[in-house]
C-alpha positions as CSV (number, residue, x, y, z in Angstrom):
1,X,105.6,129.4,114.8
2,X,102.5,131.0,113.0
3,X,99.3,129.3,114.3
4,X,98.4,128.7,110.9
5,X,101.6,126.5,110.5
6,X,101.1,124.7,113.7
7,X,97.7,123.8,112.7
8,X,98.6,122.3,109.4
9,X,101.7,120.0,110.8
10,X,99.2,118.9,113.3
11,X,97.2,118.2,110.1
12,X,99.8,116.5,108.9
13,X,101.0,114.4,112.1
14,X,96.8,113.2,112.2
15,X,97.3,112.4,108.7
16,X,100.6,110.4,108.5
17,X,98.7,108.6,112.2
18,X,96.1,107.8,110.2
19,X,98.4,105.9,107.6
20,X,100.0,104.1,110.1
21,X,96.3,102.4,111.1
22,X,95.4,102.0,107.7
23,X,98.8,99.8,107.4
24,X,98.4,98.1,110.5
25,X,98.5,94.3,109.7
26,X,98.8,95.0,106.2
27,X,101.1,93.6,103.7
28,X,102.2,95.3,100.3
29,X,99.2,92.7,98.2
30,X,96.8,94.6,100.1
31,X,97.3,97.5,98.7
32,X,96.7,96.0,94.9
33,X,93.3,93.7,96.3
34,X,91.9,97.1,98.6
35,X,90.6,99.3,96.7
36,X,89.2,101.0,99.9
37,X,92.9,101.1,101.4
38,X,94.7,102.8,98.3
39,X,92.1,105.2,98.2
40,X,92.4,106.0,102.5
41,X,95.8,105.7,101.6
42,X,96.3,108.3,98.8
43,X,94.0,111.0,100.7
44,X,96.2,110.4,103.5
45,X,98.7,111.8,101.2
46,X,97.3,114.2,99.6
47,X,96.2,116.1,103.1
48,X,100.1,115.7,103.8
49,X,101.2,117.3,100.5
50,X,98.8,120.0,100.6
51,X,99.5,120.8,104.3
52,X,103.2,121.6,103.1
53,X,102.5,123.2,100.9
54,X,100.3,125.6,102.7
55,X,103.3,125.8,105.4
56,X,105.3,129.4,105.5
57,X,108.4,129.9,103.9
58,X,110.1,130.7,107.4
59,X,108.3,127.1,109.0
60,X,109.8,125.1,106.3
61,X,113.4,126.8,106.1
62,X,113.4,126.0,109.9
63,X,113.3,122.7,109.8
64,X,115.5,121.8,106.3
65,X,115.8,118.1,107.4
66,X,112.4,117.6,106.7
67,X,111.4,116.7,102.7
68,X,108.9,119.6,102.1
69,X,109.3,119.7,98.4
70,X,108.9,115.8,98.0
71,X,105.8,116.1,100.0
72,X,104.2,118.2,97.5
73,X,105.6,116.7,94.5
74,X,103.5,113.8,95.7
75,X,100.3,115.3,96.5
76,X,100.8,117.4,93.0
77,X,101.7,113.6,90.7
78,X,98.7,111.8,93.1
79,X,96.0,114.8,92.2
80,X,97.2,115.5,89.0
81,X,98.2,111.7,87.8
82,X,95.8,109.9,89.5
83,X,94.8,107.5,86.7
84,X,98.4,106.4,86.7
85,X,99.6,105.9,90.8
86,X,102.5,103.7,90.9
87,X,101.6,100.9,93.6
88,X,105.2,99.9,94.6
89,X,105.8,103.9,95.0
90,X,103.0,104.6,97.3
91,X,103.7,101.4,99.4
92,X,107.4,102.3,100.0
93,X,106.1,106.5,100.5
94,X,103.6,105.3,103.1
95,X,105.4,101.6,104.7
96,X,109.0,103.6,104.8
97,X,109.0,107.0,104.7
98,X,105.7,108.2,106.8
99,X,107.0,106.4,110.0
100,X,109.9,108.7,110.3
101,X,108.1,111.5,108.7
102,X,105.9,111.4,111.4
103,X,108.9,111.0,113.9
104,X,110.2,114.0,112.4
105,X,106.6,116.3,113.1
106,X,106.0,115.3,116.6
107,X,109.1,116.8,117.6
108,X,108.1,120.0,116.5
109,X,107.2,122.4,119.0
110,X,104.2,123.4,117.8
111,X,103.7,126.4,120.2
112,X,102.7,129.9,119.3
């Protein structure tokens, strides 16, 4: 794996860690009362998106089971629509899908 790459999943793998504190204890009601949480939450996100996005074309067809494109479809409608984030969306992204995102990343061998 390109150093570059392995940098930027590790990127990701801090990120989707961090997500998992900001949830801790949390419930979904939090999320629309917290202003400071939706915002950790949706940079949390975004550094995920971007970071695939940035990943090489040979990284990310070598590991197909993971959901590149939906990662940056995010980041892009969180950036680019951010005056319209869908609460419910962003819960279920971050309470579902991160967990075994980040499952997914730490069993990458990340060596160069």
């Amino acid at each position: 794996m390109r150093r570059d790459d392995a940098i930027r999943i590790r990127h990701m793998i801090e990120a989707a860690e961090a997500v998992q504190r900001f949830l801790a204890g949390r419930r979904r009601g939090d999320l629309d009362a917290d202003e400071i949480l939706r915002f950790a939450l949706v940079r949390a996100v975004e550094i995920i998106g971007e970071a695939a996005a940035k990943l090489g074309v040979e990284t990310r067809a070598a590991l197909p089971s993971i959901p590149w494109a939906a990662m940056v479809a995010m980041r892009n409608r969180l950036i680019h629509a951010y005056f319209d984030i869908d609460h419910d969306i962003l819960w279920k992204t971050v309470a579902d899908e991160i967990p075994a995102l980040l499952s997914s990343l730490r069993s990458i061998s990340l060596d160069e």
